[in-house]
N, CA, C, O and CB atoms as a CASP TS submission, in Angstrom:
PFRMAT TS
TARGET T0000
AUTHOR 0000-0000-0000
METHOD Language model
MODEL 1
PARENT N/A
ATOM      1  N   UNK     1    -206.618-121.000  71.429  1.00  0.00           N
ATOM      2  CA  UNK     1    -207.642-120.696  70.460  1.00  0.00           C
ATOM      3  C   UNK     1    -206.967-119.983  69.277  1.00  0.00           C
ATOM      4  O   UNK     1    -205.929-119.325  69.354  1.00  0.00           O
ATOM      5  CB  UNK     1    -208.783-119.821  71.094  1.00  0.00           C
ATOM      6  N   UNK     2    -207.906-120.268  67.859  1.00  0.00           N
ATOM      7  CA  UNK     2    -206.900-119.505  66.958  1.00  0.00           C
ATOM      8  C   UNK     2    -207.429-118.141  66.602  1.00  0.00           C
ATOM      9  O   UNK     2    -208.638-117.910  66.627  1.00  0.00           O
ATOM     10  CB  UNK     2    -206.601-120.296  65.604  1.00  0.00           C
ATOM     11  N   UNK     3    -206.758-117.464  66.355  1.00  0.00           N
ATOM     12  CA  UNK     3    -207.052-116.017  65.646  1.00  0.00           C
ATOM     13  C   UNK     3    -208.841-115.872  65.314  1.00  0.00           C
ATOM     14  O   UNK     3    -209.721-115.195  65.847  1.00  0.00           O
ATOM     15  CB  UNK     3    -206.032-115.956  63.940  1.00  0.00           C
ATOM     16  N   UNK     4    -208.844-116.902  64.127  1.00  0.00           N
ATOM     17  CA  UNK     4    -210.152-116.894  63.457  1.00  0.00           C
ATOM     18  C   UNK     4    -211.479-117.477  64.727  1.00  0.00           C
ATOM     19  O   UNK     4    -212.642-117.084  64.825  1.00  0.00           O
ATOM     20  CB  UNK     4    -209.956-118.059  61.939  1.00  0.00           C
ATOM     21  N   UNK     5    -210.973-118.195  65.297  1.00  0.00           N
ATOM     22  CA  UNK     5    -212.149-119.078  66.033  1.00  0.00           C
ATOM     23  C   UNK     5    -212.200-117.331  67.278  1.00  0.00           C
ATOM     24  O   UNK     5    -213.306-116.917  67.625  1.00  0.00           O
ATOM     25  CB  UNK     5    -211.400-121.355  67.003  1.00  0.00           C
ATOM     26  N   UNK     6    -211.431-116.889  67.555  1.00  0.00           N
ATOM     27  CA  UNK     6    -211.530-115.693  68.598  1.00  0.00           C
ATOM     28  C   UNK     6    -212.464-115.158  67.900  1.00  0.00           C
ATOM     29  O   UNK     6    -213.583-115.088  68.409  1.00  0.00           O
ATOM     30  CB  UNK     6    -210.269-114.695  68.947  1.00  0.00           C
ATOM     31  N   UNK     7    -212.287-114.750  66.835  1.00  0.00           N
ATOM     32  CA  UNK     7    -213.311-113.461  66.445  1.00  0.00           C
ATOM     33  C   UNK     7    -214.689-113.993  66.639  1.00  0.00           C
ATOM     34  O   UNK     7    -215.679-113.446  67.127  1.00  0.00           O
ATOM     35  CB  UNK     7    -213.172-112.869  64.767  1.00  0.00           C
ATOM     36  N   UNK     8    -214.487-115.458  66.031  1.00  0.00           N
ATOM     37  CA  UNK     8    -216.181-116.150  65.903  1.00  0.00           C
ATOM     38  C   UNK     8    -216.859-116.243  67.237  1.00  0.00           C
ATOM     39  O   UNK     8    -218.069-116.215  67.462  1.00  0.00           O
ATOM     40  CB  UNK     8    -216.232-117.861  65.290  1.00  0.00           C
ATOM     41  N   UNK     9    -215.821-116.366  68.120  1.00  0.00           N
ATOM     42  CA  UNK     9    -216.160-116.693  70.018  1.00  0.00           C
ATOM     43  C   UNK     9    -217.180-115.141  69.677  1.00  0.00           C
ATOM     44  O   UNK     9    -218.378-115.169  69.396  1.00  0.00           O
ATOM     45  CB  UNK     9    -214.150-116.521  71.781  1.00  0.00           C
ATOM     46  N   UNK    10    -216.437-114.042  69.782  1.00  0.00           N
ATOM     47  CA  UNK    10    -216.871-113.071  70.532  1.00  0.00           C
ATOM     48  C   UNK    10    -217.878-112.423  69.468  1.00  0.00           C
ATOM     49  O   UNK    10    -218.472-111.500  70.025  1.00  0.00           O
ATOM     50  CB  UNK    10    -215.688-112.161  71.129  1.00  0.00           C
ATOM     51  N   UNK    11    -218.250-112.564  68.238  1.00  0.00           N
ATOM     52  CA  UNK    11    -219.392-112.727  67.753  1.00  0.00           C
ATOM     53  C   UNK    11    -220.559-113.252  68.294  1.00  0.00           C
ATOM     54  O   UNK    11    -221.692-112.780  68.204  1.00  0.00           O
ATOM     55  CB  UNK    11    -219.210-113.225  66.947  1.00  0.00           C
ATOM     56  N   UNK    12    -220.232-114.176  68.811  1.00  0.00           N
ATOM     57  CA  UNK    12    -221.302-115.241  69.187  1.00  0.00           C
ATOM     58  C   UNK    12    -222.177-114.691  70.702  1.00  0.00           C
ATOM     59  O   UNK    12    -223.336-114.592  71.104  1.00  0.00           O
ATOM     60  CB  UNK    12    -220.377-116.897  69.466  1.00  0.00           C
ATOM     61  N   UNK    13    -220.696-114.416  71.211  1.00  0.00           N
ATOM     62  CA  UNK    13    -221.420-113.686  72.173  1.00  0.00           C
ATOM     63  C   UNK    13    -221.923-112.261  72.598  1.00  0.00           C
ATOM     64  O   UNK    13    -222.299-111.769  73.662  1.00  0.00           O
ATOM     65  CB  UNK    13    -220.942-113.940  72.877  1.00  0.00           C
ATOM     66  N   UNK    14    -221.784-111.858  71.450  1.00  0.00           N
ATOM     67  CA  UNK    14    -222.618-110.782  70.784  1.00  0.00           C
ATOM     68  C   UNK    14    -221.480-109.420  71.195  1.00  0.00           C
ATOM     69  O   UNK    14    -221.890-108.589  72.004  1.00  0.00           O
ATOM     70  CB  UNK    14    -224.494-110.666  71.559  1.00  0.00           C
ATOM     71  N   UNK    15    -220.900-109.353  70.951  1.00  0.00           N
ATOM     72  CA  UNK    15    -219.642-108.203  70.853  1.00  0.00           C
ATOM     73  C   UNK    15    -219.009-107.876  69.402  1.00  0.00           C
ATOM     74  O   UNK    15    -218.200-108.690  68.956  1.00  0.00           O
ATOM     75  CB  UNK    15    -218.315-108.753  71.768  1.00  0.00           C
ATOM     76  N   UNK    16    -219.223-107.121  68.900  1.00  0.00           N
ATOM     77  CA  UNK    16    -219.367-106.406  67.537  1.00  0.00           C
ATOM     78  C   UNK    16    -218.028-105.509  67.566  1.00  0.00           C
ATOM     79  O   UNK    16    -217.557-105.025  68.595  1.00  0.00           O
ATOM     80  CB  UNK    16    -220.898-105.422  67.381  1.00  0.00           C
ATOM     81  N   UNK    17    -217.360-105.330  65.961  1.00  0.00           N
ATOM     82  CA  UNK    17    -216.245-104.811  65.531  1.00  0.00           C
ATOM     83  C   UNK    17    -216.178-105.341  64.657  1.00  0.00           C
ATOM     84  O   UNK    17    -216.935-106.234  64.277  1.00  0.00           O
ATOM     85  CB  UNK    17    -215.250-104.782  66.125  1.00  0.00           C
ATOM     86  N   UNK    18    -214.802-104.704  63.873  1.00  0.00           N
ATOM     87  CA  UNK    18    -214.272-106.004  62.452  1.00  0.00           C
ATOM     88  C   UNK    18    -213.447-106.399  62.970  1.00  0.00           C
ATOM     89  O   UNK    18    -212.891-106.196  64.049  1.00  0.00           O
ATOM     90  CB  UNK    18    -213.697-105.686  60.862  1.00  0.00           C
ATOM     91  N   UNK    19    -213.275-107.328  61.760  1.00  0.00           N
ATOM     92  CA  UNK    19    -212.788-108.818  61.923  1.00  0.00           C
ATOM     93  C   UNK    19    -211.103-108.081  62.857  1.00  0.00           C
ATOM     94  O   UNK    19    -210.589-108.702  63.788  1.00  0.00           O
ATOM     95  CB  UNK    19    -212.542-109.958  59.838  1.00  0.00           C
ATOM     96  N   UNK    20    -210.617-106.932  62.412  1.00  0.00           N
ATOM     97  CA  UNK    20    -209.262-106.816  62.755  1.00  0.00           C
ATOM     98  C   UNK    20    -208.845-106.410  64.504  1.00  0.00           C
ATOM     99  O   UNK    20    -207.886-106.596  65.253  1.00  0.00           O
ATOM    100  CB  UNK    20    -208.755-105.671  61.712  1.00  0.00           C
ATOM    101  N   UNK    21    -210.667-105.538  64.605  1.00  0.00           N
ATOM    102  CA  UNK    21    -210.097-105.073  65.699  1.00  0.00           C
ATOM    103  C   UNK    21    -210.537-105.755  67.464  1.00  0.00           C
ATOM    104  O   UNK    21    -210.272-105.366  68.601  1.00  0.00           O
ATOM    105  CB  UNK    21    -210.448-103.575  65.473  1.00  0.00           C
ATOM    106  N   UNK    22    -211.629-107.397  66.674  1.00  0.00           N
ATOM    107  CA  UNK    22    -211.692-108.322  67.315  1.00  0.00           C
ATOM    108  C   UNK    22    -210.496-109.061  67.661  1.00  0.00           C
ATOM    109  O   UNK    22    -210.267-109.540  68.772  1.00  0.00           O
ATOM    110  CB  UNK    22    -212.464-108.907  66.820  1.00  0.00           C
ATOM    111  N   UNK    23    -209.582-109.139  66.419  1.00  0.00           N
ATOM    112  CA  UNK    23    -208.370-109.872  66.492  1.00  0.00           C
ATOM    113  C   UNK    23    -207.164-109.078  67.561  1.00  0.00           C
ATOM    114  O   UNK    23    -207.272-109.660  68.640  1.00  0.00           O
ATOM    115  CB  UNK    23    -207.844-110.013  64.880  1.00  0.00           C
ATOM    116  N   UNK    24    -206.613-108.529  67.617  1.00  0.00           N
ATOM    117  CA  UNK    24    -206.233-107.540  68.326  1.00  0.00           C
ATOM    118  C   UNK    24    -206.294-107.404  69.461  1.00  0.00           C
ATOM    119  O   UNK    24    -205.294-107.099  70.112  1.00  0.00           O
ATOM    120  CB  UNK    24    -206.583-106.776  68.049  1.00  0.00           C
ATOM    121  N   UNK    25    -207.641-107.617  70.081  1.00  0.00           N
ATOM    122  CA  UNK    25    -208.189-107.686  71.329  1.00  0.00           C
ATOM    123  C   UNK    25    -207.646-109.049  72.033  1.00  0.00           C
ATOM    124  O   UNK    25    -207.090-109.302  73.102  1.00  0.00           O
ATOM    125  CB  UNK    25    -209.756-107.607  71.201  1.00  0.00           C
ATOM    126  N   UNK    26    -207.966-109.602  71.208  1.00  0.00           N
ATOM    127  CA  UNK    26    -207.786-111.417  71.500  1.00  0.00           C
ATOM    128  C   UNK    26    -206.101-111.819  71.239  1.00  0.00           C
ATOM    129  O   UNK    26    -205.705-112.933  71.580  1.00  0.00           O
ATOM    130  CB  UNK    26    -208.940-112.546  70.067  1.00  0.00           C
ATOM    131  N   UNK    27    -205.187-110.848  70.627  1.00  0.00           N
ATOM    132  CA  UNK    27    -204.056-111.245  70.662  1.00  0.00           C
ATOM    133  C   UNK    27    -203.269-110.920  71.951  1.00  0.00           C
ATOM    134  O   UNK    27    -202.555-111.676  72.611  1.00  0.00           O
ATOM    135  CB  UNK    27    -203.534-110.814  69.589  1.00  0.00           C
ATOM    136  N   UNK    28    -203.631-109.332  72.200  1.00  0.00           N
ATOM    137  CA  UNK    28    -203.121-109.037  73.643  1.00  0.00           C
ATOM    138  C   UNK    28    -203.347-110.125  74.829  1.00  0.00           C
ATOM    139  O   UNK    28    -202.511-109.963  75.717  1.00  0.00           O
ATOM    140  CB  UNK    28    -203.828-107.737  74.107  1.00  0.00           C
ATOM    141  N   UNK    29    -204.438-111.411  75.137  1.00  0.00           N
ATOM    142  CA  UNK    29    -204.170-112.102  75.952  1.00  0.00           C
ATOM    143  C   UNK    29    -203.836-113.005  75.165  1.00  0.00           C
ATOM    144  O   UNK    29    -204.453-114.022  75.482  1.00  0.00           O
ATOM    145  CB  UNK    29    -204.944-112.288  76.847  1.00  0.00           C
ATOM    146  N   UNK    30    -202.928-113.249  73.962  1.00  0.00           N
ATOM    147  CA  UNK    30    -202.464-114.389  73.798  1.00  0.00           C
ATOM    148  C   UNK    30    -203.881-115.690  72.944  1.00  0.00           C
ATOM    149  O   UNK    30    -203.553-116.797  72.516  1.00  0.00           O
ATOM    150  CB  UNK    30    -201.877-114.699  75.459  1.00  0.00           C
ATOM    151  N   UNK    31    -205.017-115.270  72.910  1.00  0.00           N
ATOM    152  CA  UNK    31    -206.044-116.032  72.592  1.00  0.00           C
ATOM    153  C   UNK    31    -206.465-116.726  73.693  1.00  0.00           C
ATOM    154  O   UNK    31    -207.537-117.281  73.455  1.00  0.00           O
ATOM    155  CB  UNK    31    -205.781-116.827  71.588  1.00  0.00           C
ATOM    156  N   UNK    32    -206.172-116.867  74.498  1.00  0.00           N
ATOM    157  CA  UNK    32    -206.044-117.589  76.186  1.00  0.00           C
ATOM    158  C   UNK    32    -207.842-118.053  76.150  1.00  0.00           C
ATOM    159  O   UNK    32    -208.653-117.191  76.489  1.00  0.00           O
ATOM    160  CB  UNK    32    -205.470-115.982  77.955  1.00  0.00           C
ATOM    161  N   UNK    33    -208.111-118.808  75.917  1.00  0.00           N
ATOM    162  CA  UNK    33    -209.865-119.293  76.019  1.00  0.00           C
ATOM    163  C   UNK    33    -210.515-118.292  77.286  1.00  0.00           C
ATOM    164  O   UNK    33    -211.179-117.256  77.274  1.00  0.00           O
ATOM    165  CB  UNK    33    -210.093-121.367  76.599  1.00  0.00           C
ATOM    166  N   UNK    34    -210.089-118.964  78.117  1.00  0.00           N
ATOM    167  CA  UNK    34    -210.685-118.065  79.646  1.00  0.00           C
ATOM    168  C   UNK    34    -210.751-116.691  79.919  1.00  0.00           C
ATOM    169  O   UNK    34    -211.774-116.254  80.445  1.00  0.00           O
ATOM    170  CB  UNK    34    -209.908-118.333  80.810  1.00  0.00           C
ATOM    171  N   UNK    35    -209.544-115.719  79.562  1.00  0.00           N
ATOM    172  CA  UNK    35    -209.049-114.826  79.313  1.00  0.00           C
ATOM    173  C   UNK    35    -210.257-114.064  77.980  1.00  0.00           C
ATOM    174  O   UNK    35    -210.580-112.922  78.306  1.00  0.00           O
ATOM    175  CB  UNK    35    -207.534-115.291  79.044  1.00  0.00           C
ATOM    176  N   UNK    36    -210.665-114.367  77.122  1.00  0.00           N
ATOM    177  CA  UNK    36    -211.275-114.106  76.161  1.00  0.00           C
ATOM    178  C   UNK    36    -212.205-113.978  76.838  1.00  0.00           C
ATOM    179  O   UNK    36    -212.355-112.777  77.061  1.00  0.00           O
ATOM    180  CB  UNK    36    -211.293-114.789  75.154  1.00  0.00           C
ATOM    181  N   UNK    37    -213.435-114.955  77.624  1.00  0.00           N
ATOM    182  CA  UNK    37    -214.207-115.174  77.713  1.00  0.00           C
ATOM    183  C   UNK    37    -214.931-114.297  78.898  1.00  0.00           C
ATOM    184  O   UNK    37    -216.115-113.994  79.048  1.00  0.00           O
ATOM    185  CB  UNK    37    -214.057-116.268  77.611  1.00  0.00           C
ATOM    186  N   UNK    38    -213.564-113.956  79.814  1.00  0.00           N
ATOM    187  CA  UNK    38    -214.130-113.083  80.938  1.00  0.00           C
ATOM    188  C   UNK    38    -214.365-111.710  79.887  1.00  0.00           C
ATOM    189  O   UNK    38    -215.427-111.112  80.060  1.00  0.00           O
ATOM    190  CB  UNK    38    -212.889-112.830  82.478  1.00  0.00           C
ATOM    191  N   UNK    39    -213.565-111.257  78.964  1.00  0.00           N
ATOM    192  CA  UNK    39    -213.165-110.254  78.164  1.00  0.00           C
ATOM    193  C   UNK    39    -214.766-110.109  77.712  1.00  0.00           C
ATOM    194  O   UNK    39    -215.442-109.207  78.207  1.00  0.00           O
ATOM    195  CB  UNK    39    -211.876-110.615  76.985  1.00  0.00           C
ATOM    196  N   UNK    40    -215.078-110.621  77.183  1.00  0.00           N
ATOM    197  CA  UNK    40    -216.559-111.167  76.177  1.00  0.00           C
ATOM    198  C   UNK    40    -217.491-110.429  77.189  1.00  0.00           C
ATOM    199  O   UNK    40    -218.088-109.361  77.051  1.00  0.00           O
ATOM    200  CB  UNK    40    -217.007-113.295  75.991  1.00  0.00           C
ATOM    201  N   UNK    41    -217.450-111.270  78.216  1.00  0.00           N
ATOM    202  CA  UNK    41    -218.389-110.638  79.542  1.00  0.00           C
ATOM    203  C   UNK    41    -218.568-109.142  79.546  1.00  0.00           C
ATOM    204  O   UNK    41    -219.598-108.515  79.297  1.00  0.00           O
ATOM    205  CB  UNK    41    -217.671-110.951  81.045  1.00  0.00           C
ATOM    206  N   UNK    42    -217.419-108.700  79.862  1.00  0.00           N
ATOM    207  CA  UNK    42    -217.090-107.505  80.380  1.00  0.00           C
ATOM    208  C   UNK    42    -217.370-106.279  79.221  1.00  0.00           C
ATOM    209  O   UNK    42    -217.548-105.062  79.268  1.00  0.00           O
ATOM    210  CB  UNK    42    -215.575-107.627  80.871  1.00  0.00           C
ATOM    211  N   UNK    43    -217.316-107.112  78.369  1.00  0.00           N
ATOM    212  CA  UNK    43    -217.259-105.845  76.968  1.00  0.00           C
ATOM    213  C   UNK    43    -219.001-105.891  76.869  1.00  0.00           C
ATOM    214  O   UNK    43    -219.564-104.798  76.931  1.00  0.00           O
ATOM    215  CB  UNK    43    -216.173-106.525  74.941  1.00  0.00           C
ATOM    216  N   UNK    44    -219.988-107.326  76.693  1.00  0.00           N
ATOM    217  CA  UNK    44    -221.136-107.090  76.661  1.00  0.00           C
ATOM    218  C   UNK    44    -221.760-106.442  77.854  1.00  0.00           C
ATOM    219  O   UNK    44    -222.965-106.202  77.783  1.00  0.00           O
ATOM    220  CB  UNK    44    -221.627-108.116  76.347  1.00  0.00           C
ATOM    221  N   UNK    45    -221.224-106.181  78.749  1.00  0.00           N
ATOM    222  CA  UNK    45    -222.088-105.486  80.221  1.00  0.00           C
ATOM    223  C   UNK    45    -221.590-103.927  80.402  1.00  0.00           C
ATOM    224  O   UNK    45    -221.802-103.188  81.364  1.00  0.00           O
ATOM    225  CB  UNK    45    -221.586-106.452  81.945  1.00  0.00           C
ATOM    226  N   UNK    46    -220.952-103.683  79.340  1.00  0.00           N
ATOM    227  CA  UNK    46    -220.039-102.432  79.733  1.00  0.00           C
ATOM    228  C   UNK    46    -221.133-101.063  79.679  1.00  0.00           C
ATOM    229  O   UNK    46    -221.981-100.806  78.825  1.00  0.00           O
ATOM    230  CB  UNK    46    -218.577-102.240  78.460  1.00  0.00           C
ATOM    231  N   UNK    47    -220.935-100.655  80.353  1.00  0.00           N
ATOM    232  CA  UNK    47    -221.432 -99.192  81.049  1.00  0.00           C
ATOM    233  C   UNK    47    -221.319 -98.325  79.323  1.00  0.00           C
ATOM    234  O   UNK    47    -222.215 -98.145  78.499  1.00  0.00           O
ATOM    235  CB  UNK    47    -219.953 -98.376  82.724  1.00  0.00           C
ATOM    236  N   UNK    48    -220.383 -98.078  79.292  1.00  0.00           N
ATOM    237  CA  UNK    48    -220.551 -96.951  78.038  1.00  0.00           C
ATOM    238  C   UNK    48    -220.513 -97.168  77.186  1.00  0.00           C
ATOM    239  O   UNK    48    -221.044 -96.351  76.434  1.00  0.00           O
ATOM    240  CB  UNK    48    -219.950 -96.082  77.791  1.00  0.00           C
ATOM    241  N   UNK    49    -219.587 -98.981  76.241  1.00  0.00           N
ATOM    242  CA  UNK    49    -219.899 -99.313  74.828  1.00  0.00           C
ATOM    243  C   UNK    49    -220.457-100.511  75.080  1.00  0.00           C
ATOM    244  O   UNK    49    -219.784-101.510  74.828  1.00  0.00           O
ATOM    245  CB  UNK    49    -218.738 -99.360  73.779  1.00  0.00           C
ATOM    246  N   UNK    50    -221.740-100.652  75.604  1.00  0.00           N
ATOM    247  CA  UNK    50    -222.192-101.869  75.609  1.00  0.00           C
ATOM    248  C   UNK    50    -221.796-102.884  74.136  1.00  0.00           C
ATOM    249  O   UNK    50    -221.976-102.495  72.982  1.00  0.00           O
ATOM    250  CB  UNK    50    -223.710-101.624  75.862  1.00  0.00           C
ATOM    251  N   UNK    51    -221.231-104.240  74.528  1.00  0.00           N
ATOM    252  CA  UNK    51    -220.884-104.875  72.959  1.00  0.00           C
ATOM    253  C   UNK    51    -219.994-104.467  71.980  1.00  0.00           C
ATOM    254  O   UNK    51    -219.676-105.138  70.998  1.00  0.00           O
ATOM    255  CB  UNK    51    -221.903-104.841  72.185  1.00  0.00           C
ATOM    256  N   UNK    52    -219.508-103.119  72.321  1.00  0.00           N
ATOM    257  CA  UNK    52    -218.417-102.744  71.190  1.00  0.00           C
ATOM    258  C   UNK    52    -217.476-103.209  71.610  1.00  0.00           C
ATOM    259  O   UNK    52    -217.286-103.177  72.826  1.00  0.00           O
ATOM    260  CB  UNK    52    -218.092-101.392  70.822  1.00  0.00           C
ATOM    261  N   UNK    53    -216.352-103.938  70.548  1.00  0.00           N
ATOM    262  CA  UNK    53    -215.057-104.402  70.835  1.00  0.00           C
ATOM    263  C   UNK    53    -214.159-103.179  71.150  1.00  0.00           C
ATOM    264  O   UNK    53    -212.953-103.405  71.050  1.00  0.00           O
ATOM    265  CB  UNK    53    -214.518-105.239  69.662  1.00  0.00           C
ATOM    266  N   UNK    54    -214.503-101.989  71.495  1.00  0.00           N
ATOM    267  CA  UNK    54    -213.470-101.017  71.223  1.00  0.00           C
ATOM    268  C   UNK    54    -213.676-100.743  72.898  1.00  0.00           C
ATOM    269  O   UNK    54    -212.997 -99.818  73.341  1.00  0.00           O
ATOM    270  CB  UNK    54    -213.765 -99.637  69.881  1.00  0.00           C
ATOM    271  N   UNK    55    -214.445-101.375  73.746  1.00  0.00           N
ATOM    272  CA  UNK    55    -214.021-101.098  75.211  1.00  0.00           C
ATOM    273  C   UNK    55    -213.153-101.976  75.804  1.00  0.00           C
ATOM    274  O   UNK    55    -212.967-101.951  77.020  1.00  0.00           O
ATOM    275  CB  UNK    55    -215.096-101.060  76.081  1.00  0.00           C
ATOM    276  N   UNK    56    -212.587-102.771  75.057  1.00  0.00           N
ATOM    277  CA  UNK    56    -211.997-103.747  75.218  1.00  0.00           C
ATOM    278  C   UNK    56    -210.553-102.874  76.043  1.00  0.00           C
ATOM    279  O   UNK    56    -210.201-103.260  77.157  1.00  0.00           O
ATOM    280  CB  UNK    56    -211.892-104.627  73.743  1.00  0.00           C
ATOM    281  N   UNK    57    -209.870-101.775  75.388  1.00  0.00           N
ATOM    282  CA  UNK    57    -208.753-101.378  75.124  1.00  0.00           C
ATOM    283  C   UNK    57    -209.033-100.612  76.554  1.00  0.00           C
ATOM    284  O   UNK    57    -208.021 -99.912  76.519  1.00  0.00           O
ATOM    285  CB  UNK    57    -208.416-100.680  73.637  1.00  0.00           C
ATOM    286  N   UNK    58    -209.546-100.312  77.538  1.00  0.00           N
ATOM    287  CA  UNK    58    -209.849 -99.810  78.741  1.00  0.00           C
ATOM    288  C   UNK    58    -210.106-100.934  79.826  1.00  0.00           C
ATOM    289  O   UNK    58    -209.976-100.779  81.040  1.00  0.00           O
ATOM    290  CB  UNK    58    -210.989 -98.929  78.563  1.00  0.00           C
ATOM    291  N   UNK    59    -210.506-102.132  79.155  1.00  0.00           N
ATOM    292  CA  UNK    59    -210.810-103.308  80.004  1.00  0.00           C
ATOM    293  C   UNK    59    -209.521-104.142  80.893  1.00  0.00           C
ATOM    294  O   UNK    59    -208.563-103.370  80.871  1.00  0.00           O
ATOM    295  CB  UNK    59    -211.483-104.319  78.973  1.00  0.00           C
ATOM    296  N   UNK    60    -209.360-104.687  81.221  1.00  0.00           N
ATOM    297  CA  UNK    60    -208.110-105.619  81.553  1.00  0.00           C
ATOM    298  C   UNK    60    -208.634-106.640  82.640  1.00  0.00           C
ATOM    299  O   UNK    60    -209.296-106.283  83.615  1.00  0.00           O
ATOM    300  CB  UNK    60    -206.723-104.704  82.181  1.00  0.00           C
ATOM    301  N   UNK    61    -208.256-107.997  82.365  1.00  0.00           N
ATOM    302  CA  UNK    61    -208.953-109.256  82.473  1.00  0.00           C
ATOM    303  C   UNK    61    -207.644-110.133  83.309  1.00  0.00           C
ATOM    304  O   UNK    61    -207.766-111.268  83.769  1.00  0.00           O
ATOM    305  CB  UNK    61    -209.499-109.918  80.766  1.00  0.00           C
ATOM    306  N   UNK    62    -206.186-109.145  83.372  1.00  0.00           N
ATOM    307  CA  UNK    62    -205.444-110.115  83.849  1.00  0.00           C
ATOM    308  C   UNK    62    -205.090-109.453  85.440  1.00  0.00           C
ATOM    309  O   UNK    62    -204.038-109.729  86.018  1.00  0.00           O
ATOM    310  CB  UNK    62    -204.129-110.434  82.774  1.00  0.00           C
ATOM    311  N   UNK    63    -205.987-108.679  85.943  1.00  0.00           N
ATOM    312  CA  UNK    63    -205.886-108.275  87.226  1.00  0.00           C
ATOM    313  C   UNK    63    -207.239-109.435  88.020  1.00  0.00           C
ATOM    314  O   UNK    63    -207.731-110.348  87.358  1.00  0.00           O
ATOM    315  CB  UNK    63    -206.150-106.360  87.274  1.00  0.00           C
ATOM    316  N   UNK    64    -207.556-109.223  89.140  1.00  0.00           N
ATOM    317  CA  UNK    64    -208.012-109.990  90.177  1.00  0.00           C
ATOM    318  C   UNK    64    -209.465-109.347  89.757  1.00  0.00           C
ATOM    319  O   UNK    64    -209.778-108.159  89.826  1.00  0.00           O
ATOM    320  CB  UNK    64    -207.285-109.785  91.813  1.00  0.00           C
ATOM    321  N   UNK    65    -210.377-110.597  89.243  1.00  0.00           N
ATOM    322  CA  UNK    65    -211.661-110.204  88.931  1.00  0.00           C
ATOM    323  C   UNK    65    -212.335-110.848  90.047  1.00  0.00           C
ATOM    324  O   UNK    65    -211.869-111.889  90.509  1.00  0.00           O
ATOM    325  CB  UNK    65    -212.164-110.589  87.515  1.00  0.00           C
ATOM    326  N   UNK    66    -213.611-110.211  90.618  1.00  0.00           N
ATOM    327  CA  UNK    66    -214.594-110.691  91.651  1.00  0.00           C
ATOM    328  C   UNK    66    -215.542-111.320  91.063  1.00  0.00           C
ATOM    329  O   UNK    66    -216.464-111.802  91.721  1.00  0.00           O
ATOM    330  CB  UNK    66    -215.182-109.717  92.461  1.00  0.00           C
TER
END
């Protein structure tokens, strides 16, 4: 996925930030589609920043999810 289409993904699915610190998020896995998408999940259900891209940086998507 590219840079730009990441940010638009996680817009869409309703996870809020700017444009930079969406990008950022989405570079640490590489843009990885799947990887993003569990990310997306996890950031809209989150306990303390529901939807903010900034729980992202506490999150991690490349350990063993249930």
């Amino acid at each position: 996925m590219q840079a730009d289409d990441a940010v638009q993904f996680f817009l869409t699915q309703g996870v809020w930030g700017s444009h930079t610190e969406i990008k950022q998020a989405g570079e640490y896995y590489g843009f990885h589609p799947l990887s993003l998408r569990l990310l997306a999940g996890l950031i809209v259900q989150d306990a303390q920043q529901p939807g903010d891209i900034a729980a992202a940086a506490r999150l991690d998507v490349t350990g063993e999810l249930v």
